[in-house]
Rosetta silent file (secondary structure, phi, psi, omega in degrees, C-alpha in Angstrom):
SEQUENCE: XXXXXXXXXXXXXXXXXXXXXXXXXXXXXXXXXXXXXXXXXXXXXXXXXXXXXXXXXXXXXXXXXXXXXXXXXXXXXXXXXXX
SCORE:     score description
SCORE:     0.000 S_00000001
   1 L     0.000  -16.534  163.415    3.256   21.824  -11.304 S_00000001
   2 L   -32.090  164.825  174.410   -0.156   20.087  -11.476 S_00000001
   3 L   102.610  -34.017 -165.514    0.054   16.888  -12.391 S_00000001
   4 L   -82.993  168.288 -159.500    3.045   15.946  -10.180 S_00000001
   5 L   -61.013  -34.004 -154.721    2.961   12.720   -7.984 S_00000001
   6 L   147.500 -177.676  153.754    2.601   14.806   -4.868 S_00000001
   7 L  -134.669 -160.318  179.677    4.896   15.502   -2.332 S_00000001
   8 H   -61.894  -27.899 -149.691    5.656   13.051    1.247 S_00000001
   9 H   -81.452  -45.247  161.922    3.089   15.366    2.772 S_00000001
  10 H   -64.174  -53.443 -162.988    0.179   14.037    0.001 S_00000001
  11 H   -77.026  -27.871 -161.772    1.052   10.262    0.209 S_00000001
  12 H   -70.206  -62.565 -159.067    1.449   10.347    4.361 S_00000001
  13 H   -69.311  -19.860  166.119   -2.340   11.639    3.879 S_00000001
  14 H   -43.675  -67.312  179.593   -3.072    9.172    1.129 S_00000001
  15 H   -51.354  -22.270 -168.771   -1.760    6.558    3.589 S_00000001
  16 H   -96.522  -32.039 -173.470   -3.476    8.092    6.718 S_00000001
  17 H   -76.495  -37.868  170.309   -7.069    8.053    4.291 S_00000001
  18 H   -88.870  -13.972  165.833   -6.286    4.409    3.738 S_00000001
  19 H   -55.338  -87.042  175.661   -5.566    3.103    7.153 S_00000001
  20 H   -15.036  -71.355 -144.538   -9.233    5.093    8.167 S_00000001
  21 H   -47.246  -66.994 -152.747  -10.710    3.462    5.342 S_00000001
  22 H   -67.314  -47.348  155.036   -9.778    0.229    6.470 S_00000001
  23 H   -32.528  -58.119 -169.156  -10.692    0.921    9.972 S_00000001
  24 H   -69.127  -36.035  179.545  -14.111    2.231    9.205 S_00000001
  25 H   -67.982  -56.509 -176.256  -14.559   -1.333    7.102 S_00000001
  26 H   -22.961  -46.958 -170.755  -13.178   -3.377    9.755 S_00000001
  27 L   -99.488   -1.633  177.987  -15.454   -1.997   12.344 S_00000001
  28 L    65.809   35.927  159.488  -18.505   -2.198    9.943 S_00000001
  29 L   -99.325  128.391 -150.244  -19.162    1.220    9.382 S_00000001
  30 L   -92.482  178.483 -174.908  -20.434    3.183    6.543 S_00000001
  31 H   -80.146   -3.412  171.725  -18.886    6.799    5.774 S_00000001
  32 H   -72.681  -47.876 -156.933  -22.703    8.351    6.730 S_00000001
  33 H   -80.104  -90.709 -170.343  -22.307    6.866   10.383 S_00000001
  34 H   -28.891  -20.050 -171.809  -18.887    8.149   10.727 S_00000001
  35 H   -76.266  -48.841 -165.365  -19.776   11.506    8.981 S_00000001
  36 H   -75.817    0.839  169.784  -22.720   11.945   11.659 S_00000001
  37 L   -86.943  -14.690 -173.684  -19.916   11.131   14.675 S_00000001
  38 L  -116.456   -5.668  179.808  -17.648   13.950   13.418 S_00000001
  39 L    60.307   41.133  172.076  -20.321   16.257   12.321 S_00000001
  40 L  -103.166 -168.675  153.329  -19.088   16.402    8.804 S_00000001
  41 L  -104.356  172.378  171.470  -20.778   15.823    5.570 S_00000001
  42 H   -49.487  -53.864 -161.401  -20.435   12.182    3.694 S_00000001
  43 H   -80.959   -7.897  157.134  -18.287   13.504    1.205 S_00000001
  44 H   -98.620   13.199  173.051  -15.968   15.011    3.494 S_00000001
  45 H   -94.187  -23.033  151.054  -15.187   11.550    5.338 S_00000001
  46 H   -19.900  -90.353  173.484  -14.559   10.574    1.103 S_00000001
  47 H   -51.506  -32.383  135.677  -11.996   13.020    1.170 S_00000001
  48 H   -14.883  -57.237 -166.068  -10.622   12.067    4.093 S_00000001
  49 H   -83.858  -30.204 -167.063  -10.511    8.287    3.276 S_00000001
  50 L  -100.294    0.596  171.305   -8.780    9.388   -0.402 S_00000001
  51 L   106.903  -31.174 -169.514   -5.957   11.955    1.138 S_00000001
  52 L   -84.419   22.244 -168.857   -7.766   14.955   -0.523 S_00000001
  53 L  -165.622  121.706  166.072   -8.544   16.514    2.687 S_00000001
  54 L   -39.783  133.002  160.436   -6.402   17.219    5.888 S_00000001
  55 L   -94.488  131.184  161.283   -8.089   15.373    9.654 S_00000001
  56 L   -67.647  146.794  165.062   -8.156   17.930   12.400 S_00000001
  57 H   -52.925  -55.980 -176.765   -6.015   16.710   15.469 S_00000001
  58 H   -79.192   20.867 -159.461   -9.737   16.270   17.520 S_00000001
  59 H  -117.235  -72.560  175.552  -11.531   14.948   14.155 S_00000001
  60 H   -56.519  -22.207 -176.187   -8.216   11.822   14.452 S_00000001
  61 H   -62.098  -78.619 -145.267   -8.894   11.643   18.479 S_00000001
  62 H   -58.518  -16.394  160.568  -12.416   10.969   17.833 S_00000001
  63 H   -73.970  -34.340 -171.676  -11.835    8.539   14.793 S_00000001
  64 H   -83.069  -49.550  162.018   -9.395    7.037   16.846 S_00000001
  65 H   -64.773  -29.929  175.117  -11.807    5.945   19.447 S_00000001
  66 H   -88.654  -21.085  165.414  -14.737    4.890   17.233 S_00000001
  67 H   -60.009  -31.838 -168.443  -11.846    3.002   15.400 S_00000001
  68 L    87.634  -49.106 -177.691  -10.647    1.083   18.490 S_00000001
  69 L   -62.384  142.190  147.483   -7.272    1.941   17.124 S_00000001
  70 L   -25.227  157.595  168.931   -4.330    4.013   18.342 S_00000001
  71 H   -88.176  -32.385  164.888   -3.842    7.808   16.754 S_00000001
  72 H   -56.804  -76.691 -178.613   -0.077    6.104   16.659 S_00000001
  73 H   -29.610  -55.616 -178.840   -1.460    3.129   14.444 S_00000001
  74 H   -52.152  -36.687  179.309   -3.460    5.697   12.155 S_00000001
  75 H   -56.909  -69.398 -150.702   -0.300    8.292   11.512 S_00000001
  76 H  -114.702  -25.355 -175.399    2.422    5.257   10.629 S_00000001
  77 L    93.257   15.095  168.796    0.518    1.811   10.721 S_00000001
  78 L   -90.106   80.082 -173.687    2.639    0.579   13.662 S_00000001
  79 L   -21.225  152.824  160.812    0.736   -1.842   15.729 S_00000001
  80 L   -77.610  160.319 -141.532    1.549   -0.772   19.449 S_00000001
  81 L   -78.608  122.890  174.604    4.078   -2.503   21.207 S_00000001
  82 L   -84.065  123.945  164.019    2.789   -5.767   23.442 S_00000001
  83 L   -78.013    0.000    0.000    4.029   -5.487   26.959 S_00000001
């Protein structure tokens, strides 16, 4: 089965590695400053950003906050609601 596209469960994290991405540029941050806020290495905030590696629920809090963004926004890309 290598080879294959994936299944929804790879592209959701594909999709969840490129919102972060876009976040961390947005906010002017390289993936070493974010690595040393999560206590990773560089290359596993990479992996992160490309999908090839699962975020811990407190890894996404904490991402979510250095992001500015919702944890909602990060999942599905759904601005929050304006009251």
């Amino acid at each position: 089965m290598s080879g294959a596209t994936g299944g929804p469960d790879e592209q959701d994290r594909v999709q969840l590695g490129r919102r972060l991405r876009e976040a961390r540029e947005y906010v002017g941050l390289s993936q070493e400053d974010v690595a040393f806020a999560l206590s990773v290495s560089r290359p596993a905030v990479g992996y992160i950003e490309s999908g090839a590696r699962k975020v811990e629920a407190f890894e996404l809090n904490k991402l979510s906050v250095l992001y500015g963004r919702s944890v909602d926004y990060l999942l599905t890309g759904n601005a929050p609601a304006e009251d």
